[in-house]
N, CA, C and O atoms as CSV, one atom per row, in Angstrom:
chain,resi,resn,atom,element,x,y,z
A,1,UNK,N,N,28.390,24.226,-16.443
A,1,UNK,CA,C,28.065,22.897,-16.919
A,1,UNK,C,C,28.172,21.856,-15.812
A,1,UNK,O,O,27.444,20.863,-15.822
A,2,UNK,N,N,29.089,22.079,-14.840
A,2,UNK,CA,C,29.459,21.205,-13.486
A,2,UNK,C,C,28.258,20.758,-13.234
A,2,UNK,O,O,27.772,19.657,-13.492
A,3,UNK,N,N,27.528,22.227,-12.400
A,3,UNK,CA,C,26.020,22.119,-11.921
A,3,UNK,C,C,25.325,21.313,-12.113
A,3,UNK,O,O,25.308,20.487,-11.201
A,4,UNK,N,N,24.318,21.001,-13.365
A,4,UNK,CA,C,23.380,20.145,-13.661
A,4,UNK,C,C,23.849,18.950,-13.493
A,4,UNK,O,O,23.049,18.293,-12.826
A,5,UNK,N,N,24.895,18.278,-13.823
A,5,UNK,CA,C,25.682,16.764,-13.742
A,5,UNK,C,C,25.506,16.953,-11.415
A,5,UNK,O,O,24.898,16.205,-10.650
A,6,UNK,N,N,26.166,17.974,-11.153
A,6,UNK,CA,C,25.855,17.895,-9.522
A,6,UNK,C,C,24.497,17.239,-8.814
A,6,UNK,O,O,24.510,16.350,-7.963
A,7,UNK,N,N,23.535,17.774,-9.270
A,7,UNK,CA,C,22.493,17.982,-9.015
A,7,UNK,C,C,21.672,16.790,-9.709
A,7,UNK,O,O,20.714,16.211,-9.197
A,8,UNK,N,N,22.081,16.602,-10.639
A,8,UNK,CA,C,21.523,14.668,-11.464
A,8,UNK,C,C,22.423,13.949,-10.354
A,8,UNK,O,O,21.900,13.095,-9.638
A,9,UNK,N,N,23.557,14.233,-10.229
A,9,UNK,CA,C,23.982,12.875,-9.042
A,9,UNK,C,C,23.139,12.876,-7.530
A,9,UNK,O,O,22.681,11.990,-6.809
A,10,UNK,N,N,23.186,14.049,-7.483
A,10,UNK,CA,C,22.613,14.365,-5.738
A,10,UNK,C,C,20.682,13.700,-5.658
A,10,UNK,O,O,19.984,13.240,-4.754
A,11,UNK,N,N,20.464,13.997,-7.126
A,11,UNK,CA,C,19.246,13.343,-7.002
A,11,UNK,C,C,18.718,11.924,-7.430
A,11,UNK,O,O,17.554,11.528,-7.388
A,12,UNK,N,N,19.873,11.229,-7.864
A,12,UNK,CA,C,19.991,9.721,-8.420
A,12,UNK,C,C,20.965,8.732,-7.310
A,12,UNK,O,O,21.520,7.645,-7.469
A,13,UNK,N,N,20.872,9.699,-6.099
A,13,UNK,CA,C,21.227,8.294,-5.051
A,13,UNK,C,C,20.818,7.384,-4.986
A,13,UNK,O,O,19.695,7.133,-5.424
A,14,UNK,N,N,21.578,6.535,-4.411
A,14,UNK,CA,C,21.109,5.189,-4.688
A,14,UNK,C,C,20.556,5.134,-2.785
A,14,UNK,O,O,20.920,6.039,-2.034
A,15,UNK,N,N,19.806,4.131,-2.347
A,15,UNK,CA,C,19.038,4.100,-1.742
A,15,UNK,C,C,19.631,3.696,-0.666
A,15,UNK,O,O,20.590,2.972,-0.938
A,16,UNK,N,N,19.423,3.901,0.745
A,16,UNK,CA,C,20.720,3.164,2.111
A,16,UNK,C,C,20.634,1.815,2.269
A,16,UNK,O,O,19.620,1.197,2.590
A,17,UNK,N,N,22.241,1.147,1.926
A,17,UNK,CA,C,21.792,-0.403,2.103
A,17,UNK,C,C,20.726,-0.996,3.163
A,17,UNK,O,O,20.100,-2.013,2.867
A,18,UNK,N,N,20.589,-0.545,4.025
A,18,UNK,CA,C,19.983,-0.307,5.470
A,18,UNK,C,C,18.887,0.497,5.740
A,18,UNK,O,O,19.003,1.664,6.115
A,19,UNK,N,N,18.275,0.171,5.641
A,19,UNK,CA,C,17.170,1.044,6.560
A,19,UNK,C,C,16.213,0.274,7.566
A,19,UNK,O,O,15.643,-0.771,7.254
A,20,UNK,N,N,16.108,0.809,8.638
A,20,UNK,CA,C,14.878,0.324,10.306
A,20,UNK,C,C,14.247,1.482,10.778
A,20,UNK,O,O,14.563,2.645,11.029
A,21,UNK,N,N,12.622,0.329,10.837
A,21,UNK,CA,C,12.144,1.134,11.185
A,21,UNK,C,C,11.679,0.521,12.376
A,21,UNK,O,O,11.008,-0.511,12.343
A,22,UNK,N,N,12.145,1.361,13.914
A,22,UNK,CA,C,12.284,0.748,15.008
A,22,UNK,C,C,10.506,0.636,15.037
A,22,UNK,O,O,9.673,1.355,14.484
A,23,UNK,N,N,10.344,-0.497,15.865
A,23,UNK,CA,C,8.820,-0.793,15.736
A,23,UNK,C,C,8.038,-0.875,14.701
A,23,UNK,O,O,6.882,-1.218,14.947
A,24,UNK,N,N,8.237,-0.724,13.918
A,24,UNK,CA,C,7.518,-0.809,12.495
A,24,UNK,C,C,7.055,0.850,12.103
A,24,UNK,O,O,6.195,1.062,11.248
A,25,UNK,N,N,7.756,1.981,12.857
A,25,UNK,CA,C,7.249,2.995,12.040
A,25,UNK,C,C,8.678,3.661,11.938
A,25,UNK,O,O,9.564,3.711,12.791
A,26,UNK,N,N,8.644,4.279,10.339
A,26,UNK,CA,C,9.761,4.992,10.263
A,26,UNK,C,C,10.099,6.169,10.885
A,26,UNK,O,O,9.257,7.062,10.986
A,27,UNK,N,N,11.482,6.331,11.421
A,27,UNK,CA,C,12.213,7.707,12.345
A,27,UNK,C,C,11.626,9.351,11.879
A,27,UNK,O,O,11.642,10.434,12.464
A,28,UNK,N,N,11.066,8.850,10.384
A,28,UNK,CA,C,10.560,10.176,9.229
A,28,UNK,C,C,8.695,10.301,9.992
A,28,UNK,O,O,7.962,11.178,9.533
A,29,UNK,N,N,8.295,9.597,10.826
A,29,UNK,CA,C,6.884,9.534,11.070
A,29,UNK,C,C,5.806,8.662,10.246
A,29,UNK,O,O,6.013,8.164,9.139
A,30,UNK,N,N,4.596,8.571,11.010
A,30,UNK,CA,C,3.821,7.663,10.229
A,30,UNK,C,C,3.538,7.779,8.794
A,30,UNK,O,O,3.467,6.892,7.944
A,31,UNK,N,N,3.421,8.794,8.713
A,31,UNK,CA,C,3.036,9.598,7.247
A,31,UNK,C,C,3.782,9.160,6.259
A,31,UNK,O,O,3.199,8.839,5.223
A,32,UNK,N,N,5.539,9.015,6.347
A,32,UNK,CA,C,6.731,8.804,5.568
A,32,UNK,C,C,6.407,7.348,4.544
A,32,UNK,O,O,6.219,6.244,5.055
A,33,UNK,N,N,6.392,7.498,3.602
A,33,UNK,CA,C,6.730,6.484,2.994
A,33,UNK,C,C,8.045,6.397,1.735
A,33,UNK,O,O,8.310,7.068,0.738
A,34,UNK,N,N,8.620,5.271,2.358
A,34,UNK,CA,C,9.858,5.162,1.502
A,34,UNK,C,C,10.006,4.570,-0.160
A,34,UNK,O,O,9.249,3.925,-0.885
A,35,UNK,N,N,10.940,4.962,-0.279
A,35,UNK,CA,C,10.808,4.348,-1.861
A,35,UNK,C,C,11.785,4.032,-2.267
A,35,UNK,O,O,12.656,4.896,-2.359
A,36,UNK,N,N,12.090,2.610,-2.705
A,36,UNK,CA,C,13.790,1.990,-3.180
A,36,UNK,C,C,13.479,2.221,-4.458
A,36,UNK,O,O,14.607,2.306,-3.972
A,37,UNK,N,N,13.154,2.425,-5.623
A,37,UNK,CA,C,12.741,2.385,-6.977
A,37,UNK,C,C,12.001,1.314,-7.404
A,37,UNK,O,O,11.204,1.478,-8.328
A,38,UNK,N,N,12.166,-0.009,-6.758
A,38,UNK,CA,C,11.399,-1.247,-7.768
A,38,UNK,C,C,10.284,-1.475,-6.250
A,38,UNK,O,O,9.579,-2.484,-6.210
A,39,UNK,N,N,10.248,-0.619,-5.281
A,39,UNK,CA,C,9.657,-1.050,-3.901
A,39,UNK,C,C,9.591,-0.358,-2.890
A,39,UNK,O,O,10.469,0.474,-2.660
A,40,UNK,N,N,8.751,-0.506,-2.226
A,40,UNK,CA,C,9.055,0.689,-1.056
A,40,UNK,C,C,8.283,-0.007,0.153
A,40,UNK,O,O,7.958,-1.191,0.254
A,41,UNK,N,N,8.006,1.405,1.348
A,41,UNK,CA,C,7.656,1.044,2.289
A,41,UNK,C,C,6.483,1.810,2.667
A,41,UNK,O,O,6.184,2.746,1.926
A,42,UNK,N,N,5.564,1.520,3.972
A,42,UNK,CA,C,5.130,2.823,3.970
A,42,UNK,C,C,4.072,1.857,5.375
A,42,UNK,O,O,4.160,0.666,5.674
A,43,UNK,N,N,3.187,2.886,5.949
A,43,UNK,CA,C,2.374,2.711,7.551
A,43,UNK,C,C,0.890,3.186,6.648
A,43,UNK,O,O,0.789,4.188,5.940
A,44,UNK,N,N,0.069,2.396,6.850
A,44,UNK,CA,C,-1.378,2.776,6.457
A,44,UNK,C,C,-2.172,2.761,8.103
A,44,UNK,O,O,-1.784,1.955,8.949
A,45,UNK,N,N,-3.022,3.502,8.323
A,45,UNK,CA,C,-4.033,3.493,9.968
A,45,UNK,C,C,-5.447,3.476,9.066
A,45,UNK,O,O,-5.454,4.027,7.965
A,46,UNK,N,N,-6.246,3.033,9.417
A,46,UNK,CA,C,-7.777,3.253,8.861
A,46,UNK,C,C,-8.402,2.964,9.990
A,46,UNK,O,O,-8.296,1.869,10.542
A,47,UNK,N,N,-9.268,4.145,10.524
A,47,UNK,CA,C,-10.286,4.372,11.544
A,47,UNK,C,C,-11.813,4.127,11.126
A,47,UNK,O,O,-12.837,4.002,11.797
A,48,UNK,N,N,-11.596,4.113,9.956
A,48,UNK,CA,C,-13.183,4.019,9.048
A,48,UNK,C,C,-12.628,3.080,7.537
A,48,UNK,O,O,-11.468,2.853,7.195
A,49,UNK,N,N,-13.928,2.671,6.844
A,49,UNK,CA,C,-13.697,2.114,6.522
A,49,UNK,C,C,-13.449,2.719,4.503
A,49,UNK,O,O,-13.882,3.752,3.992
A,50,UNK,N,N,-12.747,1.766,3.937
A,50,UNK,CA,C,-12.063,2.232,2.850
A,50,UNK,C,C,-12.522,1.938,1.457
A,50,UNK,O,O,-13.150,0.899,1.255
A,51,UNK,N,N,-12.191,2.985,0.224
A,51,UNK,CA,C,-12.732,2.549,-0.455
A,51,UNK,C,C,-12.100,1.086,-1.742
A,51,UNK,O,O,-10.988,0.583,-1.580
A,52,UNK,N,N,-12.606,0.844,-2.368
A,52,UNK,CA,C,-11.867,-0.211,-3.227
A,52,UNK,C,C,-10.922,0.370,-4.779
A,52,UNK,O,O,-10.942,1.149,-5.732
A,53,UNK,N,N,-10.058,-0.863,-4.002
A,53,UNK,CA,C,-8.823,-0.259,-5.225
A,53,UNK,C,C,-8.206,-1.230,-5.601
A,53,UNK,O,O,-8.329,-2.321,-5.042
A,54,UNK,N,N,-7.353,-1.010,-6.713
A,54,UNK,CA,C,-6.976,-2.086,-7.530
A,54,UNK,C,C,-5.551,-1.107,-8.321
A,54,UNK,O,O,-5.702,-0.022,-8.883
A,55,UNK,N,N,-4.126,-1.903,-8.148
A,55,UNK,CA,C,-2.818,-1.573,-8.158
A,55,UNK,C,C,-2.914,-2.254,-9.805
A,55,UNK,O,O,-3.400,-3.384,-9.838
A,56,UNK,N,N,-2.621,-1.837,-10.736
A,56,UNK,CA,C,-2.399,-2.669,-11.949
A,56,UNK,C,C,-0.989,-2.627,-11.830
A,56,UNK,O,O,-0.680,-3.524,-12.614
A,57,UNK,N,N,-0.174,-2.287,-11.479
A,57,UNK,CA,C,1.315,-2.360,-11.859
A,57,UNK,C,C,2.163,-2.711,-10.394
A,57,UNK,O,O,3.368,-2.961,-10.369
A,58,UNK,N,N,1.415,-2.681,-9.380
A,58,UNK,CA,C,1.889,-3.101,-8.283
A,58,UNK,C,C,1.663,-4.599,-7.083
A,58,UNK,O,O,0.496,-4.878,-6.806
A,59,UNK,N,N,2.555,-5.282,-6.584
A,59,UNK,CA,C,2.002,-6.209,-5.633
A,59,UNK,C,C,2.067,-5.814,-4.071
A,59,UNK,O,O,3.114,-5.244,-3.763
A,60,UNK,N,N,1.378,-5.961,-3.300
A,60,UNK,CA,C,1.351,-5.407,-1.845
A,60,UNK,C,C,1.298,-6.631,-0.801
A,60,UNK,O,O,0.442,-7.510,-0.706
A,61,UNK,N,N,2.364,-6.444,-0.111
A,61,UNK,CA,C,2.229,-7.290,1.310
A,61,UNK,C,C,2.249,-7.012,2.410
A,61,UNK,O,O,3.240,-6.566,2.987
A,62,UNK,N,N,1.183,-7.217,2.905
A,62,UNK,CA,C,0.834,-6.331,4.457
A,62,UNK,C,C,0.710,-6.876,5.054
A,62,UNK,O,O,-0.150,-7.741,4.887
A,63,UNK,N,N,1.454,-6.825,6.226
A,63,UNK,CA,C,1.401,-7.035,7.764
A,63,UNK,C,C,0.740,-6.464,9.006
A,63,UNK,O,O,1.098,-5.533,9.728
A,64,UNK,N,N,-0.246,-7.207,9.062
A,64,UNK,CA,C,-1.238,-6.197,9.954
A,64,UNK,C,C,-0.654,-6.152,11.483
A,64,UNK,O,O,-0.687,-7.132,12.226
A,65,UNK,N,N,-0.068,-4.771,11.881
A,65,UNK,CA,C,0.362,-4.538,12.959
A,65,UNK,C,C,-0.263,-4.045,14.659
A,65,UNK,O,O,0.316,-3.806,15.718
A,66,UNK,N,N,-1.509,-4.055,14.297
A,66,UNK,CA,C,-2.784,-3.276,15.124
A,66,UNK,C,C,-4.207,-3.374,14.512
A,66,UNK,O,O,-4.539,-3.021,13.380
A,67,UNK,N,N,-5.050,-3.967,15.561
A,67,UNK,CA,C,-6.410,-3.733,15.198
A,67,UNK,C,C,-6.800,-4.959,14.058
A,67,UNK,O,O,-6.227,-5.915,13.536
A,68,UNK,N,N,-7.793,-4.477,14.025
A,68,UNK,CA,C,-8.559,-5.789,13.329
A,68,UNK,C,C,-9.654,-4.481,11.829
A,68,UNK,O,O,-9.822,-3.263,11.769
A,69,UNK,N,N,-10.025,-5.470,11.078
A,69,UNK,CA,C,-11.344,-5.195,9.965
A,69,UNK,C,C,-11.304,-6.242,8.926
A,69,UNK,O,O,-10.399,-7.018,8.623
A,70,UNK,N,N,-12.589,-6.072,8.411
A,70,UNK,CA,C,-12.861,-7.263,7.119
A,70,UNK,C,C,-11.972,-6.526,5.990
A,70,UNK,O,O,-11.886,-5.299,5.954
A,71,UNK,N,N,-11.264,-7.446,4.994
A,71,UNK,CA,C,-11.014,-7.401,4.023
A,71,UNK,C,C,-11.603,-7.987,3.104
A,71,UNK,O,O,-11.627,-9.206,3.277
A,72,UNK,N,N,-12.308,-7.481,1.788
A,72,UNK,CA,C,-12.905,-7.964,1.041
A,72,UNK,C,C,-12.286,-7.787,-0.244
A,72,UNK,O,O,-12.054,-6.635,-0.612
A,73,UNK,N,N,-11.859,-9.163,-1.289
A,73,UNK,CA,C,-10.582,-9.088,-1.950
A,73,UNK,C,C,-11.437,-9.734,-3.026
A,73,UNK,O,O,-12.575,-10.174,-2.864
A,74,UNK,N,N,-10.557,-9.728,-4.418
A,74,UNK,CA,C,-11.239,-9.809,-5.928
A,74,UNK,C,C,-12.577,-9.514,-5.971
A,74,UNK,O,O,-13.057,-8.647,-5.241
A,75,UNK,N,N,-13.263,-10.184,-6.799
A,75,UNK,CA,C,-14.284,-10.235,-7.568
A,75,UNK,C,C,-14.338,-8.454,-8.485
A,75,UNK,O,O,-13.472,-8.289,-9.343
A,76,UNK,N,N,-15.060,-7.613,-8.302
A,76,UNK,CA,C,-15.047,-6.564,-9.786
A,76,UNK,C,C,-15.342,-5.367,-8.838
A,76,UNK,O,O,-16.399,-5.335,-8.208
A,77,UNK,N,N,-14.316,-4.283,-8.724
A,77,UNK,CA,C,-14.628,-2.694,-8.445
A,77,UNK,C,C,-16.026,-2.251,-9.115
A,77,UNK,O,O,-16.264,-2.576,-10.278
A,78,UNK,N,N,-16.874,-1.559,-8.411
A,78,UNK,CA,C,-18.312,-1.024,-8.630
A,78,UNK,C,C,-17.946,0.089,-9.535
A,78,UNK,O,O,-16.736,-0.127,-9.603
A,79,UNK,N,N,-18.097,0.864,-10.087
A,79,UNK,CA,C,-18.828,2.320,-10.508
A,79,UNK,C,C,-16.702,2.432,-10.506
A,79,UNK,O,O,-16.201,3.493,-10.135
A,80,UNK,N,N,-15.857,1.356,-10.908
A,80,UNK,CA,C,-14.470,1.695,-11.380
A,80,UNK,C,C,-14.037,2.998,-12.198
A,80,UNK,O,O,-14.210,3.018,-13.417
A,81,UNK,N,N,-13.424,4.178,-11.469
A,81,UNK,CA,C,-12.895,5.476,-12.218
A,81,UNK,C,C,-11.098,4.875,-12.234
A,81,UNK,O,O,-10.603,3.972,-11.560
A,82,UNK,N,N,-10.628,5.524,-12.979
A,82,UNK,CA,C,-8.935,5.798,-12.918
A,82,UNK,C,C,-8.490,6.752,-12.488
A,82,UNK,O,O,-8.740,7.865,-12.950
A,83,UNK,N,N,-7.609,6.505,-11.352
A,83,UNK,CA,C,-7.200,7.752,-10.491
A,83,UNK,C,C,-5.918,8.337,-10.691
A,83,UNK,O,O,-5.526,9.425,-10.270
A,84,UNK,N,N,-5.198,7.350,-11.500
A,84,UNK,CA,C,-3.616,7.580,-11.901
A,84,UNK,C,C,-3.257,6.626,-12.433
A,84,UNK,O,O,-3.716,5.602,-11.928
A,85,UNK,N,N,-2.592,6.479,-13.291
A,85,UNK,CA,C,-1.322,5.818,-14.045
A,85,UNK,C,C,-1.782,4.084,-13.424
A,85,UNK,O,O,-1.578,4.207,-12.216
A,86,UNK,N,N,-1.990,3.463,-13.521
A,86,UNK,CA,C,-2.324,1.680,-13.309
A,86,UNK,C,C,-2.687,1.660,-11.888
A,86,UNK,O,O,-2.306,0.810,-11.084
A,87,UNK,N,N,-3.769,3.068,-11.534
A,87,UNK,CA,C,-4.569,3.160,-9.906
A,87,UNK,C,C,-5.977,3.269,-10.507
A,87,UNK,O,O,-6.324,4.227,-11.197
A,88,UNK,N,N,-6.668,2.359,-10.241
A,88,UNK,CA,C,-8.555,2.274,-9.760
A,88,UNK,C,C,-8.610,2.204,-8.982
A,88,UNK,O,O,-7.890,1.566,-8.215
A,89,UNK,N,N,-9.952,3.148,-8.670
A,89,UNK,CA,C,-10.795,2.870,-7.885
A,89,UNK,C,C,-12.132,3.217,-7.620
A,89,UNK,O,O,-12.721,3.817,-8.519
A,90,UNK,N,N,-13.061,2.836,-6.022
A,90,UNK,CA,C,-14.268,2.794,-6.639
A,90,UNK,C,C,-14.643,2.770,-5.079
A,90,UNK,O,O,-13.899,2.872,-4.103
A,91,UNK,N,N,-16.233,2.579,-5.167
A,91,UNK,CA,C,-16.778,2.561,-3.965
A,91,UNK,C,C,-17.301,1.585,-2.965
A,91,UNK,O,O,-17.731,1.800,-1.832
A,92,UNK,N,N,-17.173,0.450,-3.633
A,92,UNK,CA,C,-17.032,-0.945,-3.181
A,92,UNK,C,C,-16.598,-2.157,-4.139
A,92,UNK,O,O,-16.047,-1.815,-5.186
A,93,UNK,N,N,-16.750,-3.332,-3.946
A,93,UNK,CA,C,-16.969,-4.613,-4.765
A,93,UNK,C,C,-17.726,-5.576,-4.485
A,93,UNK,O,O,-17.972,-6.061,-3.381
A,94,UNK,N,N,-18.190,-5.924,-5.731
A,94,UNK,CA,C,-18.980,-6.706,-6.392
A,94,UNK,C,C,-18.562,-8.472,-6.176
A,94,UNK,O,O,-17.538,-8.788,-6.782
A,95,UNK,N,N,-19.012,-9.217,-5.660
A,95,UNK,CA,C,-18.567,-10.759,-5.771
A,95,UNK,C,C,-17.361,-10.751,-4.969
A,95,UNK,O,O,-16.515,-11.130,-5.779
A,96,UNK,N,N,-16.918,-10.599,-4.144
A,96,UNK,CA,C,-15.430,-10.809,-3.157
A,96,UNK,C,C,-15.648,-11.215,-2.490
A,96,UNK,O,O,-16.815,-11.332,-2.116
A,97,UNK,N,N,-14.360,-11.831,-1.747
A,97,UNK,CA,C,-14.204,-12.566,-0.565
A,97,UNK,C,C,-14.292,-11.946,0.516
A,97,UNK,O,O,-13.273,-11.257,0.576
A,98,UNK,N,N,-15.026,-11.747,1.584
A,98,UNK,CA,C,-14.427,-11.299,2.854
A,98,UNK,C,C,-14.100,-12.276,3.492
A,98,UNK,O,O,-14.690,-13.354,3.569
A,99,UNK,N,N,-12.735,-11.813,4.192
A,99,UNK,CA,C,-12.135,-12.601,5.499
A,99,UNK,C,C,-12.182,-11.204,6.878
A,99,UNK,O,O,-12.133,-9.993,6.660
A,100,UNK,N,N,-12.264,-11.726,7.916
A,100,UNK,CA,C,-11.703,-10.995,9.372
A,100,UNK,C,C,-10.176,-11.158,9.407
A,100,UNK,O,O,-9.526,-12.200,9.496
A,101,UNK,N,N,-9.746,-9.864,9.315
A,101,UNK,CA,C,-8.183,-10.078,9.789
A,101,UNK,C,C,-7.626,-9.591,10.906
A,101,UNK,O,O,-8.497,-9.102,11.625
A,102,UNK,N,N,-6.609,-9.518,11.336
A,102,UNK,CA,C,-6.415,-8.987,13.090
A,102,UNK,C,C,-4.920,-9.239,13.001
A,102,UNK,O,O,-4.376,-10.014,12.214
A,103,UNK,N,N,-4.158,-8.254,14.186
A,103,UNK,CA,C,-2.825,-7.893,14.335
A,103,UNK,C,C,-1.743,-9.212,14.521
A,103,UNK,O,O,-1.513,-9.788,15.584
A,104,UNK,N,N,-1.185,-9.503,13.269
A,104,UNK,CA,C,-0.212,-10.548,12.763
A,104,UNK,C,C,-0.761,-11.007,12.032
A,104,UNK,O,O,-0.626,-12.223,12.169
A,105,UNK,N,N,-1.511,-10.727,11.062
A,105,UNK,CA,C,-1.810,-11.318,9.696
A,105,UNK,C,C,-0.921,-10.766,8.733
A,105,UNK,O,O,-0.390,-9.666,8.890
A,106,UNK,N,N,-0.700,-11.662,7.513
A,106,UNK,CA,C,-0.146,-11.084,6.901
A,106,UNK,C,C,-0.490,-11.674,5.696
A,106,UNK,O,O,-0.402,-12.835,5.295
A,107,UNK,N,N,-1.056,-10.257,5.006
A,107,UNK,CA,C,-1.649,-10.452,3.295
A,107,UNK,C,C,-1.050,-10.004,2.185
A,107,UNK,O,O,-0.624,-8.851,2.125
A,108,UNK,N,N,-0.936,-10.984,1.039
A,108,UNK,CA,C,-0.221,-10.762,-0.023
A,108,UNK,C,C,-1.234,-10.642,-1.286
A,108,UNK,O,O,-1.894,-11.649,-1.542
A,109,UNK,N,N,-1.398,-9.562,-2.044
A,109,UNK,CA,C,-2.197,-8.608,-3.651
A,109,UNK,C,C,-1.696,-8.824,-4.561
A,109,UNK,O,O,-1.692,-7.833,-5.291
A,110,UNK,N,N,-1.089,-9.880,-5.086
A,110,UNK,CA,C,-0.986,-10.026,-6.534
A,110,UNK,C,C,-1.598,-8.490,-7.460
A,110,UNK,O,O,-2.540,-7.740,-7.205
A,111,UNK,N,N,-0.760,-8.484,-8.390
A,111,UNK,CA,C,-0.424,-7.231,-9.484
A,111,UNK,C,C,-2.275,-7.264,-9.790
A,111,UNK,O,O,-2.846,-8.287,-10.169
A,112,UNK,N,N,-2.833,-6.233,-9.589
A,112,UNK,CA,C,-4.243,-6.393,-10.360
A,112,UNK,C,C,-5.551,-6.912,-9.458
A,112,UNK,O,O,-6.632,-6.700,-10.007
A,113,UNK,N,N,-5.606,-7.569,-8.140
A,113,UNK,CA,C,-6.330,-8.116,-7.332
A,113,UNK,C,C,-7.331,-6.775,-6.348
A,113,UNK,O,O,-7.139,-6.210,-5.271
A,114,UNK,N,N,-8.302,-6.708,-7.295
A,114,UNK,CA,C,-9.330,-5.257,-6.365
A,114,UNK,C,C,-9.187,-5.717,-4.088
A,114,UNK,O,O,-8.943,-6.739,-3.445
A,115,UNK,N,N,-9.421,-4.667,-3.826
A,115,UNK,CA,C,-9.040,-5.082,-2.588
A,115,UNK,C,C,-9.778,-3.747,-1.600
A,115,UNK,O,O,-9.454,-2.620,-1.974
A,116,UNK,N,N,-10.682,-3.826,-0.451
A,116,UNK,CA,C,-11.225,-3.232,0.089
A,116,UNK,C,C,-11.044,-3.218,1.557
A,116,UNK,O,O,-10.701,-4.326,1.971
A,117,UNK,N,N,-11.183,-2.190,2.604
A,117,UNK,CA,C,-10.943,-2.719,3.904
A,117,UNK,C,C,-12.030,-1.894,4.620
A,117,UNK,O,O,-12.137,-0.668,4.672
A,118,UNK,N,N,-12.877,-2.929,5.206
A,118,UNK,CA,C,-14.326,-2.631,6.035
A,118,UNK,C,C,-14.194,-2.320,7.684
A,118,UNK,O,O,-14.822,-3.105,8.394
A,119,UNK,N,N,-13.541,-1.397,8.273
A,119,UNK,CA,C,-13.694,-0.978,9.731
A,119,UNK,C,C,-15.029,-0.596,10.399
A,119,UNK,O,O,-15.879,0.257,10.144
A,120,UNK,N,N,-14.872,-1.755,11.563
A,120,UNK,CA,C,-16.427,-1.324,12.245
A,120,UNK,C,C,-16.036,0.061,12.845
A,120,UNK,O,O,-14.953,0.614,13.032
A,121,UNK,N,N,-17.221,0.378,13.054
A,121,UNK,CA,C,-17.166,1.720,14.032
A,121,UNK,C,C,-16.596,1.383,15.405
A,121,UNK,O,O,-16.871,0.388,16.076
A,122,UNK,N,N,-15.489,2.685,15.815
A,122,UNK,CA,C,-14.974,2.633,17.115
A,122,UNK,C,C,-13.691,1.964,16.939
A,122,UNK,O,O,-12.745,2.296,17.652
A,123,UNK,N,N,-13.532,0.775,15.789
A,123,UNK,CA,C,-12.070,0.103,15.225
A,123,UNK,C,C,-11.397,0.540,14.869
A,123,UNK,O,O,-11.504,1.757,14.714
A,124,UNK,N,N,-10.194,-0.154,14.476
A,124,UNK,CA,C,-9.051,0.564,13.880
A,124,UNK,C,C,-8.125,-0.544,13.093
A,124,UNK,O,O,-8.402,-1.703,13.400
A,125,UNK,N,N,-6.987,-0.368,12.049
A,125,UNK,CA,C,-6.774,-1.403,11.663
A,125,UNK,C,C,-5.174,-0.485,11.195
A,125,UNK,O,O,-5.089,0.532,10.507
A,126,UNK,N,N,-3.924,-1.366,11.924
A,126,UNK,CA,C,-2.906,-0.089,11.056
A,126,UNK,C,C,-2.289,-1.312,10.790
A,126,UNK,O,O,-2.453,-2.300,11.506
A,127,UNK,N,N,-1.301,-1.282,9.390
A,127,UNK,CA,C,-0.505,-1.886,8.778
A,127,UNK,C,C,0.866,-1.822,8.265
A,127,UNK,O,O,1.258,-0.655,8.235
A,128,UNK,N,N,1.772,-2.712,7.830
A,128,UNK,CA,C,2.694,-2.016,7.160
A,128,UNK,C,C,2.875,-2.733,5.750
A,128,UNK,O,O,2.828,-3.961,5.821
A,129,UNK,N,N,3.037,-2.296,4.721
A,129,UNK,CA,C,3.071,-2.059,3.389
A,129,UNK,C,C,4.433,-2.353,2.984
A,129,UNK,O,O,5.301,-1.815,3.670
A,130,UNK,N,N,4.852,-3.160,1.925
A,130,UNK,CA,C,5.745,-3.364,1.279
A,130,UNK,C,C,5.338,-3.319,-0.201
A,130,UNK,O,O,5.389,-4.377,-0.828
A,131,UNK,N,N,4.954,-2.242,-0.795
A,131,UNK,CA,C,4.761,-2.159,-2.660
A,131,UNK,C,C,5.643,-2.449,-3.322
A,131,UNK,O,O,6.580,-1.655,-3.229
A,132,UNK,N,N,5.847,-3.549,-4.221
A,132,UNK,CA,C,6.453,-4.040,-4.885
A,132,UNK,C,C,6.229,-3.919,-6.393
A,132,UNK,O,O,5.469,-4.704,-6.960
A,133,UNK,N,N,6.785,-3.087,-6.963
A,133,UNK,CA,C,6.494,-2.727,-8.831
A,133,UNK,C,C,7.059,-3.500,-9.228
A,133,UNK,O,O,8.161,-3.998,-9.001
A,134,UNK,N,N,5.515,-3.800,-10.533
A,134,UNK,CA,C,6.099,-4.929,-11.294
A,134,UNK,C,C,6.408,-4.131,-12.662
A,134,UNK,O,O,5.978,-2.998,-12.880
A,135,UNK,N,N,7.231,-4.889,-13.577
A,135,UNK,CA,C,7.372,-3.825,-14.538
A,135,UNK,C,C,5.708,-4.146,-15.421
A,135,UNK,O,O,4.913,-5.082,-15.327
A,136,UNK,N,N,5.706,-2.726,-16.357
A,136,UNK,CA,C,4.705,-2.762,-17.096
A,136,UNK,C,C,4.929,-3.038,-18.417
A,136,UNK,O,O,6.119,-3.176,-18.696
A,137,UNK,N,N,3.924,-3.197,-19.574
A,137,UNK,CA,C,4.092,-3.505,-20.916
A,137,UNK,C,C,4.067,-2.219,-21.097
A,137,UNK,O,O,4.182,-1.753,-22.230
C-alpha cells in the first residue's frame, strides 16, 4: 500500500522555486519545454513559415530572441480543424493584421487570438514562450 502513495508523491512535485535558462535556452536543450502547472516555458525556431492557430484556453508571450518574420494576428482561421482539447488550427487567416517583427520584440495572445508566423525564405525567427493557462468553463 506504501508504493502507490510513493509514487503519487514522486510524481506531484511541486516545481523548482528557480529555474534559468542561461541565454534563453534551457540546460534540457532547445526541444525542452517546461511546465509549472498554470504555465510554462518553452524555445520555438521557425525556418519556414507556419501554420495558423488559435490557443482557446491559453495566453502566450513571446519574446523574439533571433531573426525576424511577419506575424499575422486575429481576424478568422481558414478551413479551422480541432487538433486537441481548446487547439485550432488551419492553413492561414482571413482579415489579420500583419506586423514585421525582429529580435527584441515582444508579443502578447490574449486567450483565443488566431495567430500566424510568415518566414521569408533563407529566414529564421526563434523565440521564447511563456504559456500561460487560463482556467476553462
Amino acid at each position: 500500500m506504501m508504493l502507490p502513495l510513493l509514487l503519487l508523491a514522486f510524481f506531484q512535485q511541486a516545481a523548482p522555486p528557480v529555474v534559468i535558462w542561461p541565454h534563453g535556452v534551457s540546460p534540457l536543450g532547445i526541444m525542452h519545454k517546461e511546465n509549472f502547472g498554470n504555465h510554462g516555458l518553452s524555445i520555438t525556431v521557425h525556418d519556414k513559415s507556419g501554420i495558423a492557430e488559435v490557443h482557446e484556453a491559453t495566453a502566450d508571450v513571446m519574446i523574439v530572441q533571433s531573426g525576424e518574420a511577419t506575424l499575422i494576428y486575429g481576424g478568422e482561421v481558414i478551413d479551422a480543424k480541432r487538433t486537441a482539447l481548446h487547439e485550432v488550427r488551419g492553413p492561414s487567416i482571413r482579415n489579420g493584421t500583419s506586423v514585421h517583427v525582429s529580435a527584441g520584440d515582444v508579443i502578447h495572445f490574449a486567450v483565443g487570438v488566431p495567430h500566424q508566423w510568415i518566414v521569408d525564405s533563407g529566414k529564421q525567427i526563434t523565440y521564447l514562450v511563456v504559456h500561460i493557462e487560463e482556467p476553462t468553463q
